[in-house]
C-alpha positions in Angstrom: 127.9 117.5 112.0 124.7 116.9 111.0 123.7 112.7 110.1 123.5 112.0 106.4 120.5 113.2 104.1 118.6 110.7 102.2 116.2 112.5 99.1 114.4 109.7 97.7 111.9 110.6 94.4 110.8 114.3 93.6 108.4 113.8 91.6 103.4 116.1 92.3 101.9 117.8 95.4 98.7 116.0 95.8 97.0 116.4 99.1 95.6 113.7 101.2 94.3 112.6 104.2 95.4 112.7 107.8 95.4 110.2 110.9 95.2 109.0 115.0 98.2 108.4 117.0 98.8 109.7 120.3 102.3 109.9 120.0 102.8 112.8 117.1 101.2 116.1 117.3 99.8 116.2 114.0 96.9 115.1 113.0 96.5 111.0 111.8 94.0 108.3 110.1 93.6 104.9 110.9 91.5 102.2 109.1 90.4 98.7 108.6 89.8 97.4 105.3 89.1 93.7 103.7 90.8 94.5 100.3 91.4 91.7 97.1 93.3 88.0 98.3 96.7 88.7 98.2 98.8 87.9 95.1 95.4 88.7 92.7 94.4 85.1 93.3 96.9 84.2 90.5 98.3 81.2 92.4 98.1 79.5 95.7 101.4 80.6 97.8 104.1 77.9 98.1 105.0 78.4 101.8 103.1 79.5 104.4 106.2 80.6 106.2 104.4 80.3 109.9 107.0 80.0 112.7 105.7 80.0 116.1 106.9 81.7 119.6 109.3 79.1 119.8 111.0 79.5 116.5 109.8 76.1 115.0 108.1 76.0 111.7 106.6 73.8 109.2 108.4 73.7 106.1 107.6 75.5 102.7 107.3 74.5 98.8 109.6 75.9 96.8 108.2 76.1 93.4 111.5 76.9 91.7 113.1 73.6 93.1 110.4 71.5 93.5 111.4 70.4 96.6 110.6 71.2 101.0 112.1 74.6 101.6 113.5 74.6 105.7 112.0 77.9 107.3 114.7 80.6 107.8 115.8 81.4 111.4 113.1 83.5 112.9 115.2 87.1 112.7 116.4 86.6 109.5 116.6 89.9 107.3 117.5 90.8 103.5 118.6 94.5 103.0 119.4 95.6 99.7 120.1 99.3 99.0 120.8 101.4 95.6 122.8 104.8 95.8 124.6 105.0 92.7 122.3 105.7 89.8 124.9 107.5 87.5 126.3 106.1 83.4 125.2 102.5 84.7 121.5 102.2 82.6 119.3 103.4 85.3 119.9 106.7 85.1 118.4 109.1 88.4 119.9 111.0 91.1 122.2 109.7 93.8 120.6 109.4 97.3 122.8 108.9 100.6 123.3 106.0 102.7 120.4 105.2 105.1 120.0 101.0 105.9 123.4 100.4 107.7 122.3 101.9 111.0 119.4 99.0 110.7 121.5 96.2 109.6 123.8 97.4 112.6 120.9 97.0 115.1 120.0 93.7 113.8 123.4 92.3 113.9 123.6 93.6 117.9 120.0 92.1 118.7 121.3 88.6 117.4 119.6 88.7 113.9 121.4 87.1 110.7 121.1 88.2 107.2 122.7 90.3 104.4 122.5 93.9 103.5 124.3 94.1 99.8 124.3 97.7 98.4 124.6 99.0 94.6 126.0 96.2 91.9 125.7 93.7 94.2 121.5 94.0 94.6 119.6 94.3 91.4 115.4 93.9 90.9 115.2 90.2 90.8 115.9 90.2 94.6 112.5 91.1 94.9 111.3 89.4 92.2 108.7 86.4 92.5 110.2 83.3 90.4 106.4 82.4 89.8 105.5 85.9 88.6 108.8 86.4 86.2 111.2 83.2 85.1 114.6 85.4 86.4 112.9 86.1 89.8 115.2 85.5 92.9 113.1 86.2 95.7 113.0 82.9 97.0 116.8 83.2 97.6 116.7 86.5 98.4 114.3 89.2 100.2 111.6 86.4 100.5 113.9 83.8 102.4 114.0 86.1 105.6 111.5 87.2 108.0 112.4 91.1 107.4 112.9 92.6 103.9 114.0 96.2 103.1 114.8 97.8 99.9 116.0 101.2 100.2 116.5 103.5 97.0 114.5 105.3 94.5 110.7 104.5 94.3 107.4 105.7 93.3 103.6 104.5 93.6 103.5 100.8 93.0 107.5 100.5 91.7 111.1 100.6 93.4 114.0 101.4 91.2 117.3 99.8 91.4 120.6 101.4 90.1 122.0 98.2 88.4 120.0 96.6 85.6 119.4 92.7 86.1 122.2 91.3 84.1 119.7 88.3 83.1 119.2 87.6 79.5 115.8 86.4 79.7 114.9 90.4 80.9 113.8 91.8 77.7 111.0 94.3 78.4 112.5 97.7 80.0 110.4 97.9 83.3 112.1 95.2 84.2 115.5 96.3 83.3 115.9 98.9 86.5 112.9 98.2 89.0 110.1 95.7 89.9 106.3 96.6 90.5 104.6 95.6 93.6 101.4 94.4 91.2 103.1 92.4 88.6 106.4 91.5 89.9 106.7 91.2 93.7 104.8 88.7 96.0 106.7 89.0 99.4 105.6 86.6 102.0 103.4 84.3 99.5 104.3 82.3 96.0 108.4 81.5 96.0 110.0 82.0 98.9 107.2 83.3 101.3 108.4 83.6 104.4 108.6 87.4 104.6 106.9 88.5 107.7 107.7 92.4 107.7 109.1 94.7 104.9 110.5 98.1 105.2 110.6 100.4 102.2 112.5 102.9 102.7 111.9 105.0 99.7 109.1 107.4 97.8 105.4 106.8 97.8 105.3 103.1 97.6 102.9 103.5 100.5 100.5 105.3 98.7 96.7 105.3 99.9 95.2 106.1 97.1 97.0 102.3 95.3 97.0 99.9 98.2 94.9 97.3 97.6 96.2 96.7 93.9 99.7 97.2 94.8 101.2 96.6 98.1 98.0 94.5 98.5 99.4 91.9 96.4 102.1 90.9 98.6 101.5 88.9 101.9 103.9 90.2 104.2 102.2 90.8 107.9 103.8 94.3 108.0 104.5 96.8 105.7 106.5 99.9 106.7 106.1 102.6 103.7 105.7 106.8 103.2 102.9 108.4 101.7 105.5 111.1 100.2 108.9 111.1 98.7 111.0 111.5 102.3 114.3 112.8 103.2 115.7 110.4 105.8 118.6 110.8 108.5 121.1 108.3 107.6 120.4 106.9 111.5 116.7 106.9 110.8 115.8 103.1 110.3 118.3 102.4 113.2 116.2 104.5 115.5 113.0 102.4 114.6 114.4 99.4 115.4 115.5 100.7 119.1 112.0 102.3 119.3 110.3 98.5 118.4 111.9 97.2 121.3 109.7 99.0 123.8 106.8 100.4 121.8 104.2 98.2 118.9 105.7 98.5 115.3 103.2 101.0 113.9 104.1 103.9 116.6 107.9 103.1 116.2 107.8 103.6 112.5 105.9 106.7 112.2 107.9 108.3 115.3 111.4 107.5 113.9 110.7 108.6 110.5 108.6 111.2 110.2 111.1 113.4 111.2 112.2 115.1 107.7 115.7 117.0 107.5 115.0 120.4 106.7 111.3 121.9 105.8 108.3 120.4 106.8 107.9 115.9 107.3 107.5 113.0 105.8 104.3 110.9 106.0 104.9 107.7 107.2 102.4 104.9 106.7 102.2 101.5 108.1 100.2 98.4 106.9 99.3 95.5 108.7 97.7 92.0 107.3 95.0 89.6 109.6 92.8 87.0 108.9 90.0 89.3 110.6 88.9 92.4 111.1 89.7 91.8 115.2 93.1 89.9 114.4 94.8 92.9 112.0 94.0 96.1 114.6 95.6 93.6 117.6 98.6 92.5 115.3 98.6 96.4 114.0 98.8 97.8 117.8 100.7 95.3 119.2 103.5 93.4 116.9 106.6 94.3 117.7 110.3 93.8 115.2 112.2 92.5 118.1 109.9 89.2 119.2 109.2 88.8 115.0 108.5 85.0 115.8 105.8 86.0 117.4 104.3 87.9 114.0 102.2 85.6 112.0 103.2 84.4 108.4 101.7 84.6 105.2 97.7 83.7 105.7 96.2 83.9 102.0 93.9 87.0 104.2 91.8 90.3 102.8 92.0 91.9 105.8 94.2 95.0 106.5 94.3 97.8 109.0 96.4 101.1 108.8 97.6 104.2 110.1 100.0 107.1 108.6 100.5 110.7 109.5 99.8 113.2 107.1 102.4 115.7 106.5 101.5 116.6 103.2 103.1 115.4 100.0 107.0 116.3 99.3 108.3 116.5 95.3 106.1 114.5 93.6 104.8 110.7 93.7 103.0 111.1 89.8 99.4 110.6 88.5 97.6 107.8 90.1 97.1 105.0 87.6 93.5 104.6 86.4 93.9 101.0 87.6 94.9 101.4 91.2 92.2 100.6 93.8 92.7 102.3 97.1 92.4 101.7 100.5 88.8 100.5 102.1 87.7 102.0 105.0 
């Protein structure tokens, strides 16, 4: 019986660029860039979330609370996945199961966290409290080392299936999803302490929006797709085994760029440094299973990337006029 199917976003065919990785067949791009200070220079970050080798820390602000936030143990994780987007106010098409085979591999490595699923996860998990007044990141997705949303997504936005139940949340956009350039500051501002965050959903790892979108956030790591994927519902399970004997980057795009059916996805993986030296040696070498020895938030411009091109799947929408891309 074959795994669980995952079809995240449908939405144009645009082609794009390919990459270098010895591992896949196809053919691969990697880059360096020095792209815009993360979080648009809006605000200095209120942690810096650093743990070293030995799990130690300093401690971090906490804007909302005005008070010394304790770092979280160093494999900590925050999983939140929507399925159900039927009669509940966020109308789209139901999508399969696909983080419990990763929250199963954390729990057996010795991580803690939560993985909460449909009603109980809604977009002010992901949320900054600096960058809207109902934001929960600080307790949520940004009070872990590893944060992963899975569900519906597009460029520069993930969608929930349950609206935020806040009465503050007025304007729609903020009703069923959060924007990686307004709302969501993972690993700076409230919280910060996000090291790596895995998106498992459509086109938030778009090329051609980086640097104004998933830019903005100061996670070391960020594990996207380039396309709207169809996952195996063991997919994110088999990058975590991968990570334990091969760097981050190479796990990610081997374990998921495997796509049910016709043709693959294009997997893309973004890594933060405070030089041009330190991202390509964090980017080739980091690994999810010794993440206290990943680097925190560093207020850096520096990025380097790699993704395979596969081609675009259904359809990730016009590029907004405003999106800057990546900087090679």
């Amino acid at each position: 019986m074959m795994p669980p199917l995952r079809r995240v976003w449908i939405l144009v065919p645009a082609a794009l660029v390919g990459i270098d990785l010895v591992a896949c067949s196809v053919p691969q791009d990697s880059g360096v860039g020095q792209g815009p200070t993360s979080g648009g220079g809006e605000a200095p970050p209120a942690s810096t979330g650093m743990l070293d080798s030995e799990g130690d820390g300093g401690s971090g602000l906490d804007d909302t609370q005005g008070a010394e936030a304790p770092p979280p143990p160093a494999k900590s994780y925050f999983i939140a996945e929507s399925m159900d987007f039927t009669d509940n106010g966020c109308e789209n098409a139901d999508v399969n199961e696909v983080s419990a085979s990763l929250r199963d591999e954390l729990d057996d490595d010795g991580w803690v966290g939560t993985r909460v699923t449909d009603g109980n996860t809604q977009p002010s998990d992901f949320i900054d409290a600096n960058k809207e007044p109902f934001g929960r990141d600080h307790l949520e997705s940004d009070a872990v080392s590893l944060a992963v949303y899975a569900g519906h997504g597009e460029i520069d936005r993930i969608q929930w299936g349950t609206q935020d139940d806040d009465p503050a949340v007025d304007t729609p956009r903020h009703r069923c999803g959060a924007e990686f350039s307004d709302d969501v500051r993972l690993g700076s501002m409230a919280g910060g302490w996000a090291k790596a965050v895995a998106l498992l959903t459509s086109c938030n790892g778009s090329l051609e929006c980086y640097e104004t979108s998933l830019a903005r956030s100061s996670a070391t790591q960020i594990f996207a797709f380039n396309n709207s994927p169809l996952l195996w519902g063991n997919a994110s399970g088999r990058f975590y085994r991968k990570s334990d004997h091969m760097p981050n980057r190479d796990a990610w795009i081997m374990a998921m760029d495997n796509r049910p059916g016709q043709g693959k996805n294009s997997p893309v993986v973004y890594t933060r440094g405070t030089s041009e030296e330190q991202a390509l040696q964090i980017h080739r070498t980091a690994r999810l299973p010794q993440i206290e020895q990943i680097p925190s938030d560093q207020t850096t411009t520096w990025y380097a990337y790699t993704w395979v091109d596969h081609g675009l799947h259904g359809h990730c929408g016009v590029v907004p006029e405003w999106c800057r891309p990546v900087d090679d």
